[in-house]
Structures are given as structure tokens and as C-alpha cells.
PDB file with one MODEL, atoms N, CA, C and O in Angstrom:
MODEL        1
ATOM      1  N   UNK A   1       2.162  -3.514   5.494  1.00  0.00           N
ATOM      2  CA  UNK A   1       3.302  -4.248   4.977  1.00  0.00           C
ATOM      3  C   UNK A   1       3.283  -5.661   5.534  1.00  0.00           C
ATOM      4  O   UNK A   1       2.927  -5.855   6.697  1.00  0.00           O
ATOM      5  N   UNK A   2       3.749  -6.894   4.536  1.00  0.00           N
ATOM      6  CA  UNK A   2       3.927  -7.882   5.447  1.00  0.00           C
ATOM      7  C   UNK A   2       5.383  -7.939   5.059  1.00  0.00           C
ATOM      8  O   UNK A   2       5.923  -7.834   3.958  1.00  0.00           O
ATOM      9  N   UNK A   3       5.670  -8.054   5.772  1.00  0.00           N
ATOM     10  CA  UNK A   3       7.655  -8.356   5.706  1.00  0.00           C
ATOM     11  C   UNK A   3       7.970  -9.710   5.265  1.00  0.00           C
ATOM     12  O   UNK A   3       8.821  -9.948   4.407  1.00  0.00           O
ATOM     13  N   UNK A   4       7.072 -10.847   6.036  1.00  0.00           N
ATOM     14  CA  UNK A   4       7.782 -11.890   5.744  1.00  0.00           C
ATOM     15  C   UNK A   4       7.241 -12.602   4.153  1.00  0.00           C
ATOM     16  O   UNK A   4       7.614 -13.690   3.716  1.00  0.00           O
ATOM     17  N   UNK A   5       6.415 -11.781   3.576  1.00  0.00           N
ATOM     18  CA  UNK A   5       5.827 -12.036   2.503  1.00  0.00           C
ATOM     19  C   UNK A   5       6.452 -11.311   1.291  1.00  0.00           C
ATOM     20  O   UNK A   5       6.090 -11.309   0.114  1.00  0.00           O
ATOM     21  N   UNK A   6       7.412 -10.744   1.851  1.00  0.00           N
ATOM     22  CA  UNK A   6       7.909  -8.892   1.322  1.00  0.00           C
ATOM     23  C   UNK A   6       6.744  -8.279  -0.282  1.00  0.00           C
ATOM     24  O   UNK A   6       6.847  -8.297  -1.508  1.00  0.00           O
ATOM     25  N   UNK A   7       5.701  -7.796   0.776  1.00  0.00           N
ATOM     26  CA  UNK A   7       4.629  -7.468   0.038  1.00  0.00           C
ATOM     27  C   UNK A   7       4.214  -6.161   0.682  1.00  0.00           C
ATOM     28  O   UNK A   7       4.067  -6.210   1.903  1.00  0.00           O
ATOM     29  N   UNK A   8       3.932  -4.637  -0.106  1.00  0.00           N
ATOM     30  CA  UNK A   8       3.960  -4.053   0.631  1.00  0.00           C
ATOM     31  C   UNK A   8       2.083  -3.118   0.154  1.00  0.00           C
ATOM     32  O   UNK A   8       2.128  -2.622  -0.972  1.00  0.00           O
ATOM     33  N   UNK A   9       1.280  -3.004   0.576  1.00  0.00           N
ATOM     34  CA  UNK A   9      -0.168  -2.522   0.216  1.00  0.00           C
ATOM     35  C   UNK A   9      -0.791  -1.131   0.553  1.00  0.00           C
ATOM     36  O   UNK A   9      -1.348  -0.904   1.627  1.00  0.00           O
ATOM     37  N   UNK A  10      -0.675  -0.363  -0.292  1.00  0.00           N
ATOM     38  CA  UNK A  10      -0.405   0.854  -0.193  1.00  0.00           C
ATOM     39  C   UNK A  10      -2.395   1.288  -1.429  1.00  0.00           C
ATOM     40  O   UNK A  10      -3.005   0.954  -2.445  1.00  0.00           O
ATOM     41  N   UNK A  11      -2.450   2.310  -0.086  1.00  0.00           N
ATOM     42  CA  UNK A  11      -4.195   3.276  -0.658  1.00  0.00           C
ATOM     43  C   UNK A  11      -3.944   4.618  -1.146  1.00  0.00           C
ATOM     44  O   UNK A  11      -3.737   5.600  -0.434  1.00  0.00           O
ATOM     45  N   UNK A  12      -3.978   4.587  -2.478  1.00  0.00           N
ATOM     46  CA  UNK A  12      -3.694   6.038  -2.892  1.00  0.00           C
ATOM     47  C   UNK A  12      -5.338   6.275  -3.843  1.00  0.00           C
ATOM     48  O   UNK A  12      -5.637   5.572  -4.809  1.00  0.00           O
ATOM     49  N   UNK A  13      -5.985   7.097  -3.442  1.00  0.00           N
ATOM     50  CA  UNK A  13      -7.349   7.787  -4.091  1.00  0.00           C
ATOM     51  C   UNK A  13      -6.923   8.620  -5.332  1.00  0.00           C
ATOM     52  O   UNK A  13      -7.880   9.214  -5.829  1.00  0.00           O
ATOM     53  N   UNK A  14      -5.917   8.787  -5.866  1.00  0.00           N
ATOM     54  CA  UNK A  14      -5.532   9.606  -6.996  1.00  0.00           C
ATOM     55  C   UNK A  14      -5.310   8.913  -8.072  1.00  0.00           C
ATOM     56  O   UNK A  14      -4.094   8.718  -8.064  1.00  0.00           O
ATOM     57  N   UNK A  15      -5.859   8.318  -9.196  1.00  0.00           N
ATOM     58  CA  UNK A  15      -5.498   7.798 -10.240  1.00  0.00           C
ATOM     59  C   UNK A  15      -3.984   7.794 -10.394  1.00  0.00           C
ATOM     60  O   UNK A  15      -3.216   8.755 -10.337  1.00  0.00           O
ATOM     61  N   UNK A  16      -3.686   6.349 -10.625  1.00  0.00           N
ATOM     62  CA  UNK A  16      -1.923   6.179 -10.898  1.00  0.00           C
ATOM     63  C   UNK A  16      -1.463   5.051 -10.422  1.00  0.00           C
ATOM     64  O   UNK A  16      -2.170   4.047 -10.338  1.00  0.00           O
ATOM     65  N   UNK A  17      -0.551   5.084 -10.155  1.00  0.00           N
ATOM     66  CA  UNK A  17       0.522   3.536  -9.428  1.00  0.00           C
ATOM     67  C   UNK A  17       1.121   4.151  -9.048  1.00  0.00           C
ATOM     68  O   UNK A  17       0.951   5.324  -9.382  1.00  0.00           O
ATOM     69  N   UNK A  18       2.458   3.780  -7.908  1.00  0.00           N
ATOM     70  CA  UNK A  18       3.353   3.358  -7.094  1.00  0.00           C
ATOM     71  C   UNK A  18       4.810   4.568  -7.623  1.00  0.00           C
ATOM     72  O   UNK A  18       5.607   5.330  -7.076  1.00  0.00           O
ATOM     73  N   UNK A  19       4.385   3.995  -9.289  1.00  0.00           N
ATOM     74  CA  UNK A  19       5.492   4.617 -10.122  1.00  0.00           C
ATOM     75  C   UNK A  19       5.721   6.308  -9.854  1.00  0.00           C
ATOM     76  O   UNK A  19       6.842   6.816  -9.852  1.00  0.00           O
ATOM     77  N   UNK A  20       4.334   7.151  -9.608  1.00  0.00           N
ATOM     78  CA  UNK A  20       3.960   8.551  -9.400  1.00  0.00           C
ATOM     79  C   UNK A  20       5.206   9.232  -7.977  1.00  0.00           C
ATOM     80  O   UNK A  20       5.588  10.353  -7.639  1.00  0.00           O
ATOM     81  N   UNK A  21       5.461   7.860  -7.524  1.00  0.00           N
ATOM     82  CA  UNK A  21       6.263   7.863  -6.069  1.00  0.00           C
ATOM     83  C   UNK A  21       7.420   7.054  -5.954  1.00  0.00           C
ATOM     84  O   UNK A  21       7.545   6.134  -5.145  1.00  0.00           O
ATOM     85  N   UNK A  22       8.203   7.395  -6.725  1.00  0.00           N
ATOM     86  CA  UNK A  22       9.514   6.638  -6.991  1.00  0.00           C
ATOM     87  C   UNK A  22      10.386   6.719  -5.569  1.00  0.00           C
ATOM     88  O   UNK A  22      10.830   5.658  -5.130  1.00  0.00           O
ATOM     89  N   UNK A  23      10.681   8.160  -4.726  1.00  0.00           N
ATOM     90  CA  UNK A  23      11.450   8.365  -3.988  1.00  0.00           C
ATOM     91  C   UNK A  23      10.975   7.421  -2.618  1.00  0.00           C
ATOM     92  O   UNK A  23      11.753   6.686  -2.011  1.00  0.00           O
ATOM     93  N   UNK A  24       9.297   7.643  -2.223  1.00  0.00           N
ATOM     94  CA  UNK A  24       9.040   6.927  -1.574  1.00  0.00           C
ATOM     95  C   UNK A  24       9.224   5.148  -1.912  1.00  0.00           C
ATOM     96  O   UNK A  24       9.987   4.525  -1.174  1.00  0.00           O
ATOM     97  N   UNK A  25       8.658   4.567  -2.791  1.00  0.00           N
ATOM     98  CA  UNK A  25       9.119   3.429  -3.130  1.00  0.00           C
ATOM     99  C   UNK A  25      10.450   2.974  -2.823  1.00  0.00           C
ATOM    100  O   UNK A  25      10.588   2.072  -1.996  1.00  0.00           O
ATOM    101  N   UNK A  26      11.339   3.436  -3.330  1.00  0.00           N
ATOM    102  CA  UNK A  26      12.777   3.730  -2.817  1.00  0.00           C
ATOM    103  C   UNK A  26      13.375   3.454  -1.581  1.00  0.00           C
ATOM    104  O   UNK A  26      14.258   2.604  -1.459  1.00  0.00           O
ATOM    105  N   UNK A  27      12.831   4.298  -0.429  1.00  0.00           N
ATOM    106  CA  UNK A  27      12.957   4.243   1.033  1.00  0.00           C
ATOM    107  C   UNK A  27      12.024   2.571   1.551  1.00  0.00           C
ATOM    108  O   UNK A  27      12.484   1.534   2.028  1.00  0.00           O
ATOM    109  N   UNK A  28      10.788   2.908   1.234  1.00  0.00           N
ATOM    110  CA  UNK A  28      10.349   1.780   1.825  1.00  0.00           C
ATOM    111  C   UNK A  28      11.161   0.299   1.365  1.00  0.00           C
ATOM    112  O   UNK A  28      11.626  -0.481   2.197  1.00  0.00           O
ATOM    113  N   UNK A  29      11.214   0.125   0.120  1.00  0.00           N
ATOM    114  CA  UNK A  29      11.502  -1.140  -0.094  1.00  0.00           C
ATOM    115  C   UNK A  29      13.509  -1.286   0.626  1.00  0.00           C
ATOM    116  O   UNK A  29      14.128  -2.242   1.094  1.00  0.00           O
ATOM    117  N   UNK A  30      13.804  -0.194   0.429  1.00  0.00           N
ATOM    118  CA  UNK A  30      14.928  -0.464   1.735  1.00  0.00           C
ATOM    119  C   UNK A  30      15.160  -0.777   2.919  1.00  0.00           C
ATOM    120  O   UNK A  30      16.021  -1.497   3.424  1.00  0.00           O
ATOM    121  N   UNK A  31      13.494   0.412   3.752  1.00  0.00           N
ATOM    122  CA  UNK A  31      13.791  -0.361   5.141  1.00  0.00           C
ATOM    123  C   UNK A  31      13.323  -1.889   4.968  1.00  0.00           C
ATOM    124  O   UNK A  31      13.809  -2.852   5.560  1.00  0.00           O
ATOM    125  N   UNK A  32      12.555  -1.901   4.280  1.00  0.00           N
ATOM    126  CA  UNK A  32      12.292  -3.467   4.286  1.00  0.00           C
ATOM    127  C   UNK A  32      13.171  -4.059   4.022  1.00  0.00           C
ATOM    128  O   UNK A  32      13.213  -4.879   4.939  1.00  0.00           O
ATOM    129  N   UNK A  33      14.288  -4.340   3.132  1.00  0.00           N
ATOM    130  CA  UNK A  33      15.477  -5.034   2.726  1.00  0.00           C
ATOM    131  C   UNK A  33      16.326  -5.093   4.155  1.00  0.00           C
ATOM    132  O   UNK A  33      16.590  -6.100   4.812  1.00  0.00           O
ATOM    133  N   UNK A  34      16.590  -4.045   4.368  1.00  0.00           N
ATOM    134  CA  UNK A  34      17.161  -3.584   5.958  1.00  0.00           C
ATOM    135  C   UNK A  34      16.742  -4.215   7.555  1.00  0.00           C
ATOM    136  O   UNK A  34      17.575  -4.135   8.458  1.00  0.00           O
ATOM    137  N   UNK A  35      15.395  -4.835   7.791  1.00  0.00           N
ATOM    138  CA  UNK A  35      14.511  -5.242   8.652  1.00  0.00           C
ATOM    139  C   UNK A  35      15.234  -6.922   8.658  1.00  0.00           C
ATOM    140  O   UNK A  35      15.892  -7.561   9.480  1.00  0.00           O
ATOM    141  N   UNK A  36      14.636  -7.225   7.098  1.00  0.00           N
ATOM    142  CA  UNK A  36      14.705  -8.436   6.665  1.00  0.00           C
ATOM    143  C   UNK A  36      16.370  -8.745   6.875  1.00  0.00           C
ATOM    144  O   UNK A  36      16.355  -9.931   7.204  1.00  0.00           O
ATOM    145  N   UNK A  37      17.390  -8.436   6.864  1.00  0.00           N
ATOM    146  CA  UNK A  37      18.478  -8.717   6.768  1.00  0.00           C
ATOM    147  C   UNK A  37      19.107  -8.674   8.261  1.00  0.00           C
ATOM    148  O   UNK A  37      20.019  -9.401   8.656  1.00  0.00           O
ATOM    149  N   UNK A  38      18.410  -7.637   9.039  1.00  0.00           N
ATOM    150  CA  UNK A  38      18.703  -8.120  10.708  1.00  0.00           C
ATOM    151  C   UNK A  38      18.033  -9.489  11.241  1.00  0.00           C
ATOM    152  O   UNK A  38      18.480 -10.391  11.949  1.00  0.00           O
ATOM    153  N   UNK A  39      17.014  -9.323  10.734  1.00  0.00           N
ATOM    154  CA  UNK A  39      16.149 -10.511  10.970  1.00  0.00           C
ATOM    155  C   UNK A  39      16.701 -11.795  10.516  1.00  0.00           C
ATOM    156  O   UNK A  39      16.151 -12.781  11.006  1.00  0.00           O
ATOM    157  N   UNK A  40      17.822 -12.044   9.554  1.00  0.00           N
ATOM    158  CA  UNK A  40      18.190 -13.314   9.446  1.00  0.00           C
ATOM    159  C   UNK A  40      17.686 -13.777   8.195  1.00  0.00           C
ATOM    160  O   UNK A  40      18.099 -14.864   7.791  1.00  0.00           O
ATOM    161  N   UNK A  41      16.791 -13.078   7.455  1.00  0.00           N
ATOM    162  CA  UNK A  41      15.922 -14.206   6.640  1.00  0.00           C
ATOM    163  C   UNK A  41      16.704 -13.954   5.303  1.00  0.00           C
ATOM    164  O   UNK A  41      17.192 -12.902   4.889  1.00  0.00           O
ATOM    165  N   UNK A  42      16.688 -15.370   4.667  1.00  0.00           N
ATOM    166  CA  UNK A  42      17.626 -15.595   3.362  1.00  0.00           C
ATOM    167  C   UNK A  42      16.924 -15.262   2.429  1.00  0.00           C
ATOM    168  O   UNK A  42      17.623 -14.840   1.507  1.00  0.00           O
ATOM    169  N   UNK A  43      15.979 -15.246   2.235  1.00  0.00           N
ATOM    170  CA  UNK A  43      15.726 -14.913   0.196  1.00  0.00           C
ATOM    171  C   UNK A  43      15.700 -13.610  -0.093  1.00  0.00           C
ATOM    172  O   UNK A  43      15.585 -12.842   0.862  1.00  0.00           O
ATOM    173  N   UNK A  44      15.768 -13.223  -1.033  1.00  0.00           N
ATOM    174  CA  UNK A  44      15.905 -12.116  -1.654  1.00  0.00           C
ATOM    175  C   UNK A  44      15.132 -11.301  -2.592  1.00  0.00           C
ATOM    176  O   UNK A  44      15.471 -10.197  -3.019  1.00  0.00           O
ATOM    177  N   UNK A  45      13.828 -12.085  -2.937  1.00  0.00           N
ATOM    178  CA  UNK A  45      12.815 -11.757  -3.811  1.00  0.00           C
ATOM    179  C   UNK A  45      12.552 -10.289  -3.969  1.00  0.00           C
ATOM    180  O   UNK A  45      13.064  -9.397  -3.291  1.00  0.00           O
ATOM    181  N   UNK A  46      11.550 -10.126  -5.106  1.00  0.00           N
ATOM    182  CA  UNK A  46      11.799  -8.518  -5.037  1.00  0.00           C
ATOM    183  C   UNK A  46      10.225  -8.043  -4.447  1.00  0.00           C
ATOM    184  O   UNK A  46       9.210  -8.717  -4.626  1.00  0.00           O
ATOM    185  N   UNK A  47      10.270  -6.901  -3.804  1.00  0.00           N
ATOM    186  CA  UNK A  47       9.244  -6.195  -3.150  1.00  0.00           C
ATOM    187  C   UNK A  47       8.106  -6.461  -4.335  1.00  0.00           C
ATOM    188  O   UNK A  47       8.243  -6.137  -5.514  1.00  0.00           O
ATOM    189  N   UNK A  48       6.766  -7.232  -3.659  1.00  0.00           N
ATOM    190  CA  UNK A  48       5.971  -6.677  -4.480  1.00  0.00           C
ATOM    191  C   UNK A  48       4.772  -5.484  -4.012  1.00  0.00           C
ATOM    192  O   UNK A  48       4.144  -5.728  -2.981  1.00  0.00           O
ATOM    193  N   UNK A  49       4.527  -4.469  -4.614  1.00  0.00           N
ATOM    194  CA  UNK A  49       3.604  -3.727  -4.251  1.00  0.00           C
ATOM    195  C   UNK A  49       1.835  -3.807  -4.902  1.00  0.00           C
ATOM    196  O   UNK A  49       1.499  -4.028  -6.065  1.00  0.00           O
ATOM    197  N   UNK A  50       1.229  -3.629  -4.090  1.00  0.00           N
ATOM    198  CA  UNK A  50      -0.118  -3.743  -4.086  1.00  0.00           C
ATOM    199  C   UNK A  50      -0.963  -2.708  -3.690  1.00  0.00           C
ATOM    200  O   UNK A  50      -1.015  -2.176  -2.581  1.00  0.00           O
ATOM    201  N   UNK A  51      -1.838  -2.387  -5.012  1.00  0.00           N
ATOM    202  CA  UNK A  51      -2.497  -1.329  -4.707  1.00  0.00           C
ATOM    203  C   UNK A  51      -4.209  -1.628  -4.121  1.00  0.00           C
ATOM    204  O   UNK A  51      -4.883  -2.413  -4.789  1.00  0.00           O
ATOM    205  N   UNK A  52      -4.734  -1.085  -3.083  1.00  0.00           N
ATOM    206  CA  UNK A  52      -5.578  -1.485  -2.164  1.00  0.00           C
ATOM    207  C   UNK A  52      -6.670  -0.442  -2.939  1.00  0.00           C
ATOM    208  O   UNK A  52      -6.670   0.761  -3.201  1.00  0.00           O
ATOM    209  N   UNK A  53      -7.718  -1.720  -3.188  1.00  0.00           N
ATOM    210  CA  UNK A  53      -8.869  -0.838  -3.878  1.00  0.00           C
ATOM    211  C   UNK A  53      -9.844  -0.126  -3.115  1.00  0.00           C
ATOM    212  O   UNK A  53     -10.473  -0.697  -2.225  1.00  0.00           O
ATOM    213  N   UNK A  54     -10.028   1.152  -3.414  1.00  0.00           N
ATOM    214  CA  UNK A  54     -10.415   2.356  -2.293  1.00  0.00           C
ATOM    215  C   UNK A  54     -11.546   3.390  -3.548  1.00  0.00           C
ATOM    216  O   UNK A  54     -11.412   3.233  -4.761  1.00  0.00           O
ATOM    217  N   UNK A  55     -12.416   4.223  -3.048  1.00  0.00           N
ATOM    218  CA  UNK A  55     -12.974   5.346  -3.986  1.00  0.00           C
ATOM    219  C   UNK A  55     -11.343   6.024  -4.536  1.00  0.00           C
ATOM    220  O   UNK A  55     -10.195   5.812  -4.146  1.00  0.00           O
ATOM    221  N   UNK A  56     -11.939   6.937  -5.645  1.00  0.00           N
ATOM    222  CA  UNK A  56     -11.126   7.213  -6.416  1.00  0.00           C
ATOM    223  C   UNK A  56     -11.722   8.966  -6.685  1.00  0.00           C
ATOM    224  O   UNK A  56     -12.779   9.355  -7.181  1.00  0.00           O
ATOM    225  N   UNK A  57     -10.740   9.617  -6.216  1.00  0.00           N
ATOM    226  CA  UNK A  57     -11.236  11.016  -6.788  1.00  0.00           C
ATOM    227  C   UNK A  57     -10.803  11.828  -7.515  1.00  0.00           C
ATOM    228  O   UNK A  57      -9.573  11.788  -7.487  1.00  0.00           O
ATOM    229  N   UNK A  58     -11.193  12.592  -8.195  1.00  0.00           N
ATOM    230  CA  UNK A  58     -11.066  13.308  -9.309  1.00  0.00           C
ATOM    231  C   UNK A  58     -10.454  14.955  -9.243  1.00  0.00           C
ATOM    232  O   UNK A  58     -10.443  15.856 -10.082  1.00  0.00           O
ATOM    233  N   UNK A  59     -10.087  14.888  -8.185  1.00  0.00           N
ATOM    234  CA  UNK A  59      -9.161  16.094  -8.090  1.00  0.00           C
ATOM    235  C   UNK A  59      -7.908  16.099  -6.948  1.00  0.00           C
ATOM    236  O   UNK A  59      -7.821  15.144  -6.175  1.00  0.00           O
ATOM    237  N   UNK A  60      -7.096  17.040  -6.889  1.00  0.00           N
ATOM    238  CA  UNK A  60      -6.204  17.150  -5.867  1.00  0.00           C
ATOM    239  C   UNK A  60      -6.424  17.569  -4.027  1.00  0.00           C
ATOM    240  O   UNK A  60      -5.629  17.264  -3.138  1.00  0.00           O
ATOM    241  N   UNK A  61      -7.693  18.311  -3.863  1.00  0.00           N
ATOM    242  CA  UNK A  61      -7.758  18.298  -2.780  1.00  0.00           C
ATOM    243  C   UNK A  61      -8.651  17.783  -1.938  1.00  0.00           C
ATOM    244  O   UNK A  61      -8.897  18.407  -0.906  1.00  0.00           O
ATOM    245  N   UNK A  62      -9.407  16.366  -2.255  1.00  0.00           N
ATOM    246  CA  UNK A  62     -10.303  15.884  -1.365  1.00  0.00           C
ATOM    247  C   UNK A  62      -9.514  14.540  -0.888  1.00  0.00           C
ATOM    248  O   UNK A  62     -10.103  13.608  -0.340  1.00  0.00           O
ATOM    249  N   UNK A  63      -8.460  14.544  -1.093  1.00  0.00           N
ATOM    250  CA  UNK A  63      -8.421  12.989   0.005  1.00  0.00           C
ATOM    251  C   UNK A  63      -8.281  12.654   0.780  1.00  0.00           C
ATOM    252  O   UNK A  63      -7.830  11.531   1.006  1.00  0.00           O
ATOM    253  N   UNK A  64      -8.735  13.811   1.890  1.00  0.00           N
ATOM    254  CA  UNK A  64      -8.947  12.985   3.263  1.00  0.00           C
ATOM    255  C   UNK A  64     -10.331  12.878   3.076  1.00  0.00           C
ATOM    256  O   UNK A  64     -10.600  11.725   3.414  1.00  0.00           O
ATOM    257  N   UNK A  65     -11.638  13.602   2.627  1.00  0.00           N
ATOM    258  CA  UNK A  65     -12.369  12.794   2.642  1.00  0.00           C
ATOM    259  C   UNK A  65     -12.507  10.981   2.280  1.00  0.00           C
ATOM    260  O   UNK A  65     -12.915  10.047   2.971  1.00  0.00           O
ATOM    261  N   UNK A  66     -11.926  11.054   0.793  1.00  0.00           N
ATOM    262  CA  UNK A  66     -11.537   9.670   0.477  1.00  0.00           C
ATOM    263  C   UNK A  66     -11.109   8.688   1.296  1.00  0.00           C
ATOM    264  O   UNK A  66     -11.489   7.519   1.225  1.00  0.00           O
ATOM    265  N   UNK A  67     -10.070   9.265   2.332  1.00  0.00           N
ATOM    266  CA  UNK A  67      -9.695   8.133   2.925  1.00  0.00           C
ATOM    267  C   UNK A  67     -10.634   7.895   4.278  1.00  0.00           C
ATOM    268  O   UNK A  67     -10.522   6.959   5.069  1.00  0.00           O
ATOM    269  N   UNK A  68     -11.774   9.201   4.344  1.00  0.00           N
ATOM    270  CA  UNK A  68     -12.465   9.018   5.380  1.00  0.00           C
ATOM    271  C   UNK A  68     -13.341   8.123   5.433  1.00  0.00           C
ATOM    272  O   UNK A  68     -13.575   7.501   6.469  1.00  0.00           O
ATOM    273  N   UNK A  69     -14.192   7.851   3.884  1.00  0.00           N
ATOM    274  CA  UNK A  69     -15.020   7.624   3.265  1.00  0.00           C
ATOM    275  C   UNK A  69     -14.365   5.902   2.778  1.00  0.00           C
ATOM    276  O   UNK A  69     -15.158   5.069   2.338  1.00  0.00           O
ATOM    277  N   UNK A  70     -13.193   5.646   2.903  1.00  0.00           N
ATOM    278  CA  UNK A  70     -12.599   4.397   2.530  1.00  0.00           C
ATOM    279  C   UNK A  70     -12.934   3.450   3.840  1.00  0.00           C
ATOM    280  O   UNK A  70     -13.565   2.393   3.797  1.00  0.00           O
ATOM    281  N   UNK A  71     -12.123   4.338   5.528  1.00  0.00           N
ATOM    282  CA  UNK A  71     -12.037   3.468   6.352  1.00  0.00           C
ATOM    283  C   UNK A  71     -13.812   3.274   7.122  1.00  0.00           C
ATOM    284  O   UNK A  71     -14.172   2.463   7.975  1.00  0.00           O
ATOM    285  N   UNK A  72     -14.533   4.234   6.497  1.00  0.00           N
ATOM    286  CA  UNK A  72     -16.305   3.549   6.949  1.00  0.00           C
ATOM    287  C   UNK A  72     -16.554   2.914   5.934  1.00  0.00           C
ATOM    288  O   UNK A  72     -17.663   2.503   6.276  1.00  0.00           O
ATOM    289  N   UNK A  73     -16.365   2.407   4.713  1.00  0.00           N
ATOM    290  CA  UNK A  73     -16.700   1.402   4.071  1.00  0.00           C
ATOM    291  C   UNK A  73     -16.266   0.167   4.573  1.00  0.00           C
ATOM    292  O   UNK A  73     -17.045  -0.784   4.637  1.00  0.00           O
ATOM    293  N   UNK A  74     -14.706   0.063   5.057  1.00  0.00           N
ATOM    294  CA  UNK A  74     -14.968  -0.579   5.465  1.00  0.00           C
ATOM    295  C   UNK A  74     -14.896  -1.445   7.237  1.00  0.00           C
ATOM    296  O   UNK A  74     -14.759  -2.592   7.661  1.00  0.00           O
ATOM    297  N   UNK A  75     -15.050  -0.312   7.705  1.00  0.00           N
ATOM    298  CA  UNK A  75     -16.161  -0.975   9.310  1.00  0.00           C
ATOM    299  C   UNK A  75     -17.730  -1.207   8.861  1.00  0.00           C
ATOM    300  O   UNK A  75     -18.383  -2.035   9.497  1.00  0.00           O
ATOM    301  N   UNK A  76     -18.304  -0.537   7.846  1.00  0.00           N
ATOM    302  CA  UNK A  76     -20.539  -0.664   7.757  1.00  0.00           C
ATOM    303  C   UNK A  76     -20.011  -2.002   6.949  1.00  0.00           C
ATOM    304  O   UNK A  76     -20.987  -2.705   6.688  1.00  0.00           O
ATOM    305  N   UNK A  77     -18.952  -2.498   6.536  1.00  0.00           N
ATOM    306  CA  UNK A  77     -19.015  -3.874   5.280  1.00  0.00           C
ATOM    307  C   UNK A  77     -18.007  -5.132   5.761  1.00  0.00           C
ATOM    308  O   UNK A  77     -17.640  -6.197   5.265  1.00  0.00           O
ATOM    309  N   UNK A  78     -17.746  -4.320   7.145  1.00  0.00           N
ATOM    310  CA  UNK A  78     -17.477  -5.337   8.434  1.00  0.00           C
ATOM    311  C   UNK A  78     -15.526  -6.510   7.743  1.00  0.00           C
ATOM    312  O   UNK A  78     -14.842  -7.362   8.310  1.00  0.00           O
ATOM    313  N   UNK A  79     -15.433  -5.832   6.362  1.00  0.00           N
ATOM    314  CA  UNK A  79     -14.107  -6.569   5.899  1.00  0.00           C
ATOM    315  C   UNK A  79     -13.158  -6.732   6.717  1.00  0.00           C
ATOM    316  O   UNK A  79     -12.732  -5.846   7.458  1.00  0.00           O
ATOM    317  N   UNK A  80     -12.728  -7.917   6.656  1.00  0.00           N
ATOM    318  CA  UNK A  80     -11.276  -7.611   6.899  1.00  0.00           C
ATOM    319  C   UNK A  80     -10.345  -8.864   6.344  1.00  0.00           C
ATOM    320  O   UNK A  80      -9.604  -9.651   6.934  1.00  0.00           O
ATOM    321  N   UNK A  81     -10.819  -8.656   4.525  1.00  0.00           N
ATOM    322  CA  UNK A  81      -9.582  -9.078   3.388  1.00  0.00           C
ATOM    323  C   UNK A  81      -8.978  -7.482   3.168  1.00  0.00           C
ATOM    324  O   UNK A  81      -9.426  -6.451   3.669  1.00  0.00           O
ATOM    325  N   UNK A  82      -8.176  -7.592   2.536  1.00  0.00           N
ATOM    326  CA  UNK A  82      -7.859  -6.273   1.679  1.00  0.00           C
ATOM    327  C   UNK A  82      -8.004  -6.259   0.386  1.00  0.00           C
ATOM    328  O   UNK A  82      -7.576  -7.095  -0.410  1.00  0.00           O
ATOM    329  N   UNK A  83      -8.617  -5.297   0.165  1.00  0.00           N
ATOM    330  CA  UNK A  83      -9.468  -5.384  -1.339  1.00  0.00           C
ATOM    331  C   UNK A  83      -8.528  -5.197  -2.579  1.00  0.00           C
ATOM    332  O   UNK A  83      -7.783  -4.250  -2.327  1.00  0.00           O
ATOM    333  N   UNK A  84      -8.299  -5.649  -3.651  1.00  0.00           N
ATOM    334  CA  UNK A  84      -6.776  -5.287  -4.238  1.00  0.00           C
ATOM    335  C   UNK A  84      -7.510  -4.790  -5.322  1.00  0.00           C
ATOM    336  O   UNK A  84      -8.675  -5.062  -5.611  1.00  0.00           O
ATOM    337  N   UNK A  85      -6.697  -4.002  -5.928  1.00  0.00           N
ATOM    338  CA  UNK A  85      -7.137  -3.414  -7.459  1.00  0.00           C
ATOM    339  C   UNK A  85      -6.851  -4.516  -8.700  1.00  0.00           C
ATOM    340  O   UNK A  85      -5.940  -5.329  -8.860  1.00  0.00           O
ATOM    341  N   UNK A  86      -7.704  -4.274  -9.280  1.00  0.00           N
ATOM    342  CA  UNK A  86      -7.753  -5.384 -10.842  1.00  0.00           C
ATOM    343  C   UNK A  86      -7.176  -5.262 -11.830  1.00  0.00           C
ATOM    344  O   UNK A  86      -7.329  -6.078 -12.739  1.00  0.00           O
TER     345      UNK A  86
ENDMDL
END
């Protein structure tokens, strides 16, 4: 998450968007509203979410490999942008 960017970058290996996760969406972009409003800061823009481009798998029970297989891609490819989906 960056807060002061209110941008939030989220790795899901399951074909879909953000939308699949309404309840979570929900909570997060609150505590963030919530953070931001102790913190003092005035604007109000709306959360944007970003989906972080990762392998993609084709069924329901491999994604911890996926995400195993995400975070050695990238330490062997030495990144450190975050890769966004297109």
C-alpha cells in the first residue's frame, strides 16, 4: 500500500480483479480512509487499486506455489519496480 499516494497493489494468481473481493476491498480502502484522516491529510481522492503482474494459474489449489514461484522471480530478476498488469 502506499497511503500517501492512496494506491493500494494487490497479487492475486487467479484470473479476475479486485471486484471477485468486494468485502475485502471494503475494509481496506477504509482503514486507509481511517489512517489518512488521523494523519491530517486533506484530499480525498478515491483508492486506486493495482493489480501486480504475477504467473497465473489455472485452478483453485496451487497458489502458494504461485506465489512461491512469483517471489523467486523476482529475487533471480533482481526487480524492485512492481510489475503492473496491462
Amino acid at each position: 500500500m502506499d497511503l500517501s499516494r492512496l494506491m493500494v497493489y494487490y497479487l492475486d494468481s487467479l484470473p479476475g480483479d479486485w471486484s471477485k473481493y468486494p468485502s475485502m476491498k471494503k475494509t481496506v480502502d477504509a482503514a486507509i480512509l481511517k489512517f489518512r484522516s488521523k494523519k491530517n491529510y486533506r484530499n480525498r481522492k478515491d483508492i486506486t487499486w493495482v493489480r501486480v503482474q504475477c504467473p497465473q494459474q489455472n485452478n483453485s489449489v496451487d497458489c502458494k506455489f504461485f506465489v512461491l514461484r512469483f517471489m523467486r522471480d523476482i529475487i533471480a530478476l533482481n526487480r524492485i519496480d512492481i510489475p503492473k498488469m496491462v
